[in-house]
Each structure stands twice: as C-alpha cells, then as structure tokens.
N, C-alpha and C positions, 0 to 999 in steps of 0.2 A: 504493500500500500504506500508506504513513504517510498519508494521509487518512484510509483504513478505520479503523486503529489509534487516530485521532483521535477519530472518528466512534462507535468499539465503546466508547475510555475517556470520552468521552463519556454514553455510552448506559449505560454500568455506573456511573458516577457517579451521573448521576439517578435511576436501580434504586435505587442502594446511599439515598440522599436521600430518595428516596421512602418506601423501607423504613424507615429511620431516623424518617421522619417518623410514620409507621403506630405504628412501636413505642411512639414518643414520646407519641401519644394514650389508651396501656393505661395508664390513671391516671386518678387523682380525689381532690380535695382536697379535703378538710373542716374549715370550721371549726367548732370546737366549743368550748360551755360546759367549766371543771375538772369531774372527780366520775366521769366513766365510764370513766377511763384508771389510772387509780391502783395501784400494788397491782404486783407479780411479773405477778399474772394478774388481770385485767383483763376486763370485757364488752367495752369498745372493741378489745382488745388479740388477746382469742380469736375476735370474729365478722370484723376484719380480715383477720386468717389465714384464716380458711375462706374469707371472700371473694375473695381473692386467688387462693389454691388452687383453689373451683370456678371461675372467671371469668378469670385471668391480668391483671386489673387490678388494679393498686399503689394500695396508700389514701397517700395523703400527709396527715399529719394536724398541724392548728395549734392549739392551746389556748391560752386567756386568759379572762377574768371574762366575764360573761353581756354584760355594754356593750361589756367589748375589742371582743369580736369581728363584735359588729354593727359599730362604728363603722371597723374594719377593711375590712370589705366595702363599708359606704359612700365613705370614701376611694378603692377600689379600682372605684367602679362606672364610671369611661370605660376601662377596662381591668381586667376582673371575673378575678380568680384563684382562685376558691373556686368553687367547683361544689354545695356541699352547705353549709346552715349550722343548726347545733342551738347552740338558746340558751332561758333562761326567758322565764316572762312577767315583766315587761310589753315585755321588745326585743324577744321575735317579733312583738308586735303594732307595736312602732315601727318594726322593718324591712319589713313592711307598708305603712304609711303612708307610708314613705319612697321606696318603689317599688324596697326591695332585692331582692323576692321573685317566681319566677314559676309560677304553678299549674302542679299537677303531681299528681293523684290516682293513689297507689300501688297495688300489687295490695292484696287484700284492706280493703281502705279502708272496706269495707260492717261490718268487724267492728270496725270504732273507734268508741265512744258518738258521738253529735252533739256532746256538750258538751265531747267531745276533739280536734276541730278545725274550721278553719276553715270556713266555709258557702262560700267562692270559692275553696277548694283551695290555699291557699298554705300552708301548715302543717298539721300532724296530733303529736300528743301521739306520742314516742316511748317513756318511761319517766313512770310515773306514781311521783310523790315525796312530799316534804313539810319544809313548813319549822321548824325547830328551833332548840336551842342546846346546847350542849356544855359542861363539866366537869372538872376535873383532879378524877378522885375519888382520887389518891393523897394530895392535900396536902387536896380539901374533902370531909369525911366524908359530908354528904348533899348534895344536888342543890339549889339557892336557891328556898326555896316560892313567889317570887313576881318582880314588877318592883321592887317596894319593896326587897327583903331586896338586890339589886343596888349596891343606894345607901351599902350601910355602908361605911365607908371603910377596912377589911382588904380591901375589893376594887381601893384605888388601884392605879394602873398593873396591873392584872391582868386588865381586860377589855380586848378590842378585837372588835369588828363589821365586816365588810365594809362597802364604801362606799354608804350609796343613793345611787340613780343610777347606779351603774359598777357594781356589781355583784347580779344575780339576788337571791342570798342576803341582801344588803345591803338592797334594794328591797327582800324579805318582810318585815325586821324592821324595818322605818320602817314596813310595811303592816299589822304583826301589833300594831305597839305600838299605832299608831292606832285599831284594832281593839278591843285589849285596855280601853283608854283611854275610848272610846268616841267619842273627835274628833280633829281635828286640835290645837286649844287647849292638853289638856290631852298629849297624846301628847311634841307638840314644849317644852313645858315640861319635861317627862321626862325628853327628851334634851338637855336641858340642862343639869340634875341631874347624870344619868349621865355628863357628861362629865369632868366631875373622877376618875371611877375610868378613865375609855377611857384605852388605852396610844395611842391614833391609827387613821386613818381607814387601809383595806389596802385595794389593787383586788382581792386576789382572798382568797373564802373560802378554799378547800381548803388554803392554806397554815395556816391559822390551825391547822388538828390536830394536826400535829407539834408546833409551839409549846406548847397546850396538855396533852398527852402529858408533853413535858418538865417541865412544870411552871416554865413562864415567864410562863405564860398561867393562872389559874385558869378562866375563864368565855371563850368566843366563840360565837359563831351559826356555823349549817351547816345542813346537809338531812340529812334523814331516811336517804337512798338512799348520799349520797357519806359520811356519820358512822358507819353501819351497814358500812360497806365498811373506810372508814381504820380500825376497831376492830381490826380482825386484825392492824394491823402497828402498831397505838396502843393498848395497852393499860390504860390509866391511865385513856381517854377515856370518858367518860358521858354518856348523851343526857339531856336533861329541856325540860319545856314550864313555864318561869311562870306563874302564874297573875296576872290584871291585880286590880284594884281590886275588881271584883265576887268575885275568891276561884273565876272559873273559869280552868282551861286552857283554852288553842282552840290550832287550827292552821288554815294552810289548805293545798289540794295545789297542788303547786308543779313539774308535769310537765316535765322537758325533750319541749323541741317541734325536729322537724325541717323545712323546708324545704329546694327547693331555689333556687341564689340566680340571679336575672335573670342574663342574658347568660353563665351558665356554661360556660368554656370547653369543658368533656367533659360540657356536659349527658347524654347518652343514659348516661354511666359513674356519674354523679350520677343517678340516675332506680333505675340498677341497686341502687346500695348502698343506697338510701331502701328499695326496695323489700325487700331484703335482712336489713336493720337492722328491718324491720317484719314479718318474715314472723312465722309461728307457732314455727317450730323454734327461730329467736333470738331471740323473744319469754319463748318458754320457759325459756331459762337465764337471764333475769335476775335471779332471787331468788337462788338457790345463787352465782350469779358474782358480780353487783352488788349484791346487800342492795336489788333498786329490782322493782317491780310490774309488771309487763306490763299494756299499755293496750287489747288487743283482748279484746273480751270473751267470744272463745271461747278462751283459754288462760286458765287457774286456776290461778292460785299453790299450789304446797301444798309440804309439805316442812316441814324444821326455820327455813330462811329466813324462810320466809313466818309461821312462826307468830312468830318473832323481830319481823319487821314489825310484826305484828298484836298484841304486845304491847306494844311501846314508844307504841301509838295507843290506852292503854287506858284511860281515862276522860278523853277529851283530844276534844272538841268541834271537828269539822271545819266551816270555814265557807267562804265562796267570795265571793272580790271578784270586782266588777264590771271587769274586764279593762280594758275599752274607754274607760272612767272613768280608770282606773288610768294607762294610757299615754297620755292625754288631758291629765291632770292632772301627769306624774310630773317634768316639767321643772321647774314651779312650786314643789311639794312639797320638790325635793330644793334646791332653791335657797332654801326655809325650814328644815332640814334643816342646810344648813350654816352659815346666818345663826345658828339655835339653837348649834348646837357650837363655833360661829368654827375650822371645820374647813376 
C-alpha cells in the first residue's frame, strides 16, 4: 500500500508539474520602444487587455529607448527572453543584421505597403509616426522658426535631445539635422553650436515631456505619435518642425516596426500578439487611443484624431532616408556625433 501511495504522490506530482509547467507557457514578452504605453489609457495598455481576455495569455511587457532594447535582446541571444521586439529605424534594421530576428509573416501582411516592411519577413511597420520637437508654450510664446533661432543663448540649459545612437528619436534628429543641413559637414558643426544650450545627452525620449510641460525644459525632440499622446496629461506641451537653412520644414516617418525575436521562448504566443497588434480592429483605434496612424492600408484614419494628425503635418515636407544606408552608417555617424558635442 505505501508503495501505491508513493507511486499515486508521485504521479500527482508530475500532473501537478506538468500542469504548472503548461500554465507557465500562457505568456509572452515584449520588448518595446517608450510612446505606446503612456497615459491612464494606453494603445499598448487597452489591446493587452483584450489580448489576454480573448486568448488567456499574459503580455509581460519591458520598455526602454529604441537601442535599450535591441541591445537587450542581443545580450540575451544564448538565452533569448523576449519573444516579440518593437523598436524604430535604424535598430530594426540592426537587429536584422545582427541575426536578432526570425521571419514571421503575420495575418493580413498583404494589407501593409511594401515600403512598410521587410522583403524577408523579419519586421512589418506596426504604427506609422513621425519625427518632431517639442515646446514649453507656457514660458515660449511661439514655436522656434528655425535651427538657427535654437542657438540664442535664453535657450542655455533649456534644450536636451535624446541620445543618437541609443535612442530612435535621438537617431531622427542627428538624421533630420543632416537632412535639414544638407550634409554631414555642416549638420555636425551644428551640433556643436547647439551644445552650449543642450542641458545633456538622455537615453530615452518620452521622458523629456514631462520635463518640458514643467517648464524645466523649454525645447526637446519626440515623435509625432508618442507628443500627440503625452498632450493630454502635458498641457503646456507644443509640437513644431524647424525649418533648416533653406527656410523649409521637413520630417521624415518614423514607424515603430515589430518583429518577432530568434529563439523566442513562447514563439507560437509571440506570433499570436504580432498578429493581434496588426489586425484591422487594433489597427483601428490607434488614432483616438495613441495620436499614431495605422499602417494597413485598408483601415483609414478619420475622426477628430486623425484630423489633429493631419494638421500638425501641414506644410511640413515629408522625406524618406535611405534605411539601409542609415544602419550601415549609424555607428560611425554617432561616434562623430559625440566627438562634435564631447558628449
């Protein structure tokens, strides 16, 4: 008899183990770029919940700058933790390169432009954006007309910019000055200028709103999507585009992209919320939720949101780096970058 009783708490042990172990796989972890979590209520925050409720798998979710969380998952790749990784350009295309990423074409994948993801399946555009700068309009009455007007010195210690190189946002605005500038020559001279007003180099944008709200901060860089969002609980905040040397504005878009990442522990759960996060129904609330544009081109923005979008982009010249160039380049760049700022 005490053999059988050995033999059943045995048997019930391993049940109980096994089942423990089952449970334990109803999960999926994502790392993610700041900007889509922000806020009481939230796009990351509201399509979690439903995901959870229809499917009974838990999002465990990790945030940091557009680099963190690549360089996160690289550290992590002979023991991969992250199942799911959403970050800007240019680290989706370096987690690529890096061989963090493994093809995975989502439902509906046929309603993404071409020019929204990748030709080998590793990434697809989840929220189409834009890169920007921000404003205390409580202490500065209008928005700075230019790069030049940056440079007067009532703007000491009152600007800061995220990091290029570490951060997505940070990356745009080394991309956009260049841009603006029309070289590298004259750009990184720029920011060398500019740094007599910089308060210091931040790994992550999203913090910088708050700062600026309070009016600690006159002037910082952000996106379109995550600036249009922090407004509702930062009042103070104003978006604006400078104009470069030529006297025009531009921008370029600046999507968060998802993949899912090699060696995913709960890939098939990571597959699910890719797919989830891209349907049309969640596609659909991203203007009213997140201030940010859905990427498939059979959902159409409309709404008070979208027209808010569509104003703040209104005589503001959209143009499109070469990506491939961009991540190719962006080690070098950011390692003149900080030679310029002695950052």
């Amino acid at each position: 008899m005490r053999i059988k009783h050995v033999l059943a708490g045995a048997a019930l042990g391993a049940a109980l183990l096994s089942f423990g172990a089952a449970r334990a796989e109803e999960v999926v972890t994502i790392y993610s770029a700041d900007g889509l979590k922000d806020g009481d209520v939230s796009w990351y925050g509201t399509q979690f919940e439903a995901f959870t409720k229809a499917t009974g798998i838990k999002v465990q979710y990790i945030e940091a700058g557009s680099g963190g969380v690549v360089q996160r998952v690289a550290k992590e790749q002979t023991n991969p933790q992250a199942d799911v990784l959403v970050t800007l350009p240019p680290f989706i295309q370096k987690a690529v390169s890096d061989g963090l990423l493994q093809p995975y074409t989502p439902k509906g994948a046929d309603k993404i432009p071409a020019g929204s993801k990748d030709t080998a399946g590793n990434y697809f555009a989840l929220v189409n954006n834009y890169a920007n700068f921000i404003y205390d309009g409580a202490t500065v009455p209008d928005a700075p007309a230019s790069y030049a007007a940056l440079l007067d010195e009532k703007f000491k210690n009152k600007i800061q910019y995220s990091t290029p190189g570490q951060a997505g946002d940070g990356t745009a605005v080394m991309l956009q000055v260049i841009h603006a500038f029309g070289g590298k020559d004259a750009a990184f001279d720029y920011f060398k200028k500019l740094q007599t007003n910089n308060r210091g180099p931040s790994a992550s944008t999203g913090k910088l709103t708050a700062l600026v709200n309070k009016g600690e901060l006159w002037v910082a860089n952000g996106d379109l999507q995550m600036n249009l969002d922090q407004i509702k609980t930062n009042p103070n905040v104003r978006i604006f585009f400078p104009a470069g040397p030529d006297g025009k504005r531009s921008t370029f878009a600046l999507p968060y992209y998802v993949g899912l990442v090699k060696g995913a522990p709960h890939a098939d759960n990571g597959k699910k919320l890719i797919d989830w996060l891209l349907s049309a129904p969640a596609q659909q609330t991203l203007p009213e939720v997140a201030l940010g544009l859905p990427v498939r081109d059979d959902v159409k923005p409309t709404g008070p949101a979208a027209e808010k979008i569509e104003a703040a982009l209104q005589g503001v010249t959209i143009w499109t780096p070469d990506w491939k160039q961009v991540s190719e380049e962006l080690a070098k760049d950011a390692a003149r970058w900080h030679e310029a700022t002695g950052s």
